[in-house]
C-alpha positions in Angstrom: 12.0 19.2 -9.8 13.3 21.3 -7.1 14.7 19.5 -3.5 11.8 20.5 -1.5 9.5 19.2 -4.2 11.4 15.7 -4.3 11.3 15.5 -0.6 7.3 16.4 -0.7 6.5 13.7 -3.4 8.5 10.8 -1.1 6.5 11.7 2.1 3.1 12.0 -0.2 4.2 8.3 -1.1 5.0 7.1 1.6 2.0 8.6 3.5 -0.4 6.9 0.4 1.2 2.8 -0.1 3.6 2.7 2.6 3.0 3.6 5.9 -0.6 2.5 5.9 1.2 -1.0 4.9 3.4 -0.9 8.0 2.6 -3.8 10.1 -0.8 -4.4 8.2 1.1 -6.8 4.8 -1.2 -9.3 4.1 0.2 -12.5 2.9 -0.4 -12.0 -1.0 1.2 -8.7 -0.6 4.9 -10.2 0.8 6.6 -11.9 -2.5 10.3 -13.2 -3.1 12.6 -12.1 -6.3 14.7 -14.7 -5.5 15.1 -16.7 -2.6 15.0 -14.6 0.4 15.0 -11.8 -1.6 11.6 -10.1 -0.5 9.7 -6.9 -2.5 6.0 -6.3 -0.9 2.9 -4.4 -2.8 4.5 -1.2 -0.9 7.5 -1.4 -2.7 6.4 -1.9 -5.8 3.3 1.1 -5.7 6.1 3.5 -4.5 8.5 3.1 -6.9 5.6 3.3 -9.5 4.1 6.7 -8.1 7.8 8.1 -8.0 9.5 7.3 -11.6 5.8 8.7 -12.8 6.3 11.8 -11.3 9.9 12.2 -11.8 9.2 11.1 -15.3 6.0 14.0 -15.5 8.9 16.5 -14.7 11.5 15.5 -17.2 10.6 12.9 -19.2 14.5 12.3 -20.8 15.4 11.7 -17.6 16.1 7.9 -16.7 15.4 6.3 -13.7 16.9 3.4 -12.4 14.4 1.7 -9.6 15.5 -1.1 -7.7 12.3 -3.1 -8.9 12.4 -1.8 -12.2 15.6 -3.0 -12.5 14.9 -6.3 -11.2 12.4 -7.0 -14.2 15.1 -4.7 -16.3 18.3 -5.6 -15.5 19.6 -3.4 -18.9 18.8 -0.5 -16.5 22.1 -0.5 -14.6 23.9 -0.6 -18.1 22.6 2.4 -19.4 23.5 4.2 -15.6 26.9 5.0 -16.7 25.9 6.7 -20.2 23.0 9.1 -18.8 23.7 12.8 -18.8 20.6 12.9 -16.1 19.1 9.9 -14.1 17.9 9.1 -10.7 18.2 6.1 -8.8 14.9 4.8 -6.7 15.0 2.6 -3.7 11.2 2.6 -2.8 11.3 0.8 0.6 15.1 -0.1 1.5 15.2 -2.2 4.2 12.2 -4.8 2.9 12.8 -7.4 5.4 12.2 -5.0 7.9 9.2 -3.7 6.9 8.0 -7.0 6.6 9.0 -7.7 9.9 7.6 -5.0 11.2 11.0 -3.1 12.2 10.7 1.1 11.9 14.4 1.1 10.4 13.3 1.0 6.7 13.5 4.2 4.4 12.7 5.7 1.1 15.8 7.1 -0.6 16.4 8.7 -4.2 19.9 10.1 -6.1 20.3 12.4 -8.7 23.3 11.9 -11.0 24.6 13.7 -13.5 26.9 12.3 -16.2 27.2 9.3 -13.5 28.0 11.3 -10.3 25.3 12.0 -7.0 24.3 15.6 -7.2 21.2 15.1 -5.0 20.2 12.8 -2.4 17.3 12.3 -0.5 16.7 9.7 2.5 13.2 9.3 4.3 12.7 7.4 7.3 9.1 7.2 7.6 8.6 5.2 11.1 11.0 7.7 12.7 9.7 10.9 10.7 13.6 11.6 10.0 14.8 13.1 6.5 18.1 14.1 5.2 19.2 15.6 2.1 22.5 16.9 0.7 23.2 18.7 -2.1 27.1 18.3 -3.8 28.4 21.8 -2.1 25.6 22.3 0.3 25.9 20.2 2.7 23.5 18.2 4.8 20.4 18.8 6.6 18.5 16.7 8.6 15.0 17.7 9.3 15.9 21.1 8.0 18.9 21.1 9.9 22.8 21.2 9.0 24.8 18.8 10.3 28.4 19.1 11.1 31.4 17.6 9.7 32.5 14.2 11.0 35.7 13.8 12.8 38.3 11.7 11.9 39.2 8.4 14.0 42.6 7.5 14.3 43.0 5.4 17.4 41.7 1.6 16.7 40.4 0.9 20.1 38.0 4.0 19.3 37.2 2.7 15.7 33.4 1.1 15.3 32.7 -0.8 12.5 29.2 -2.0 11.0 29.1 -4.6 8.4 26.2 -6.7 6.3 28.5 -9.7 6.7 27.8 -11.5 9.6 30.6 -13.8 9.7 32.5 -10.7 10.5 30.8 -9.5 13.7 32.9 -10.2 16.9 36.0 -8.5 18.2 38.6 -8.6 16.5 41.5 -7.4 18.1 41.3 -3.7 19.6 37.9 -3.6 17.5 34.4 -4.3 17.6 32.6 -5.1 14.6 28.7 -5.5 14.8 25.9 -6.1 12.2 24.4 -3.4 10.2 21.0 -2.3 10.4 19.9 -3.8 7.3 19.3 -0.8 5.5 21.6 1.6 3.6 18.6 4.0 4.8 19.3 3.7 8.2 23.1 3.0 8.0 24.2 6.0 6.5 22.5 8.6 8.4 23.6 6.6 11.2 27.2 7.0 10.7 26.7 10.5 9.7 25.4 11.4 12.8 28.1 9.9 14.5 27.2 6.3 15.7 29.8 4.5 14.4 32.7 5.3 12.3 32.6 2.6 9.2 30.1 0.5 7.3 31.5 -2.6 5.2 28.7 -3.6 3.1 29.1 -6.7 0.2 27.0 -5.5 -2.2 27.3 -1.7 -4.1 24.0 -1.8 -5.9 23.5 1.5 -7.0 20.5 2.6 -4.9 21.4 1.2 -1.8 24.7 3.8 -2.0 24.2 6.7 -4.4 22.3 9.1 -1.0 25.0 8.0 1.4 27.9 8.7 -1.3 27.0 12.3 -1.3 25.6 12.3 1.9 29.0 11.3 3.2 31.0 13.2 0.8 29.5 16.2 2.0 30.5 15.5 5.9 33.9 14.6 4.8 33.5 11.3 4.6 34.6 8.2 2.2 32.9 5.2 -0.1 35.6 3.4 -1.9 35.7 -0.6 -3.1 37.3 -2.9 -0.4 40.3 -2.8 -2.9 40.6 1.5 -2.2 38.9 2.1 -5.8 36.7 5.2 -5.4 32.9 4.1 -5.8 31.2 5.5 -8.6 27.7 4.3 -9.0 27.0 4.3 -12.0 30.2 2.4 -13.2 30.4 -0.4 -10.0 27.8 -2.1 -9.9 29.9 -5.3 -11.0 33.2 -5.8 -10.0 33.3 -3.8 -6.0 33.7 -6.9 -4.4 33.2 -5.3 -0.9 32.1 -1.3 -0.4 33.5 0.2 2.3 32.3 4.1 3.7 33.7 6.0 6.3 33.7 9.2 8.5 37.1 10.2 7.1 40.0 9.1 4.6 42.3 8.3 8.2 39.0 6.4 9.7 38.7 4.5 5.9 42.4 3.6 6.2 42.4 2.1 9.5 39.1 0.4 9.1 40.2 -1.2 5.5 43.5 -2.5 7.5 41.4 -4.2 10.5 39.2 -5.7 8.1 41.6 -7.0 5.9 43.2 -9.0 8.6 39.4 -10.4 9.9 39.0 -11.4 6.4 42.5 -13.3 5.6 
């Protein structure tokens, strides 16, 4: 399936189970994975409407849904050995949507033999795409966005994480929550917002778009511990994912942190 088509079938989705859902769940149609874990009917009809016509385009092709996976967890094992696969995060940033917060997305990955090739990110509330292509670049809304610049100078650096134990200043820096949503995050910092995002978990989904997205702005995901992040092979053992606007901006950011965290 071509990019454009890709893009196409996410705002057909969205336009058919999830926006009309936005700010209208009923109470049978919020439910919990786990405890405070939270998937809605939206999620669920999504992902279903895009492995099927993923699937109707290449059937070999696996694809690894967030929900899928949570009533498959084998999925993210067979990640690593698939020559093609794409990785489905229907609504990212669920508690959001449930809460009726526009900073929720659709996004999708392509990887081959493991590695992002494609990404696609749809913010429906705010009608904002972006996709990026491994050589091409990044486009939001059909438009190319520039590299990011390096940060070098600690009283400059801003830093996002999903652990809020962290926000505060620390020092020369400021470090403030996330948004809740890889969705929102990523494009966020790759439009310049802020320089780093710490995140705890490196679920596949959630980091797959903004690995290439980022990669393609010269920027860096690695493991807390400097280990690049591969997707398919990390989804155990990254015991804190850290992205940033530049290898010099990772570096500094990974030092700060590790002294908030000793």
């Amino acid at each position: 399936m071509d990019t454009d088509a890709v893009l196409e079938l996410m705002r057909e989705v969205a336009e058919q189970v999830i926006n009309p859902r936005f700010r209208s769940l009923e109470a049978g149609q919020i439910m919990e994975k786990s405890p405070g874990d939270l998937v809605t009917v939206a999620d669920r009809e999504a992902e279903e409407l895009i492995t099927a016509a993923l699937l109707a385009d290449d059937p070999s092709v696996l694809i690894v849904g967030e929900e899928a996976t949570a009533a498959d967890p084998g999925l993210l094992d067979r990640l690593a050995d698939a020559e093609h696969a794409y990785t489905v995060d229907p609504v990212d940033g669920t508690k959001n949507f449930v809460n009726g917060s526009p900073d929720h997305a659709v996004m999708i990955a392509e990887l081959r033999h493991g590695e992002p090739v494609r990404a696609w990110i749809l913010q429906p509330a705010h009608d904002l795409t972006f996709v990026s292509e491994k050589g091409a670049g990044v486009y939001r809304n059909g438009e190319p966005l520039p590299m990011l610049t390096p940060v070098t100078d600690a009283a400059e650096l801003r830093i996002a994480t999903s652990r809020p134990r962290l926000e505060g200043q620390h020092g020369e820096v400021n470090v403030r929550g996330t948004y809740w949503s890889c969705g929102i995050d990523y494009p966020w910092l790759a439009q310049g917002g802020v320089d780093a995002l710490h995140y705890t978990r490196a679920l596949p989904w959630d980091h797959a778009p903004g690995l290439l997205l980022l990669s393609e702005l010269g920027g860096v995901v690695a493991c807390a511990d400097g280990t690049p992040y591969h997707p398919a092979r990390h989804h155990e053992g990254c015991a804190g994912l850290l992205a940033a606007s530049a290898p010099q901006t990772w570096e500094l950011a990974a030092s700060h942190l590790r002294d908030v965290l000793r």
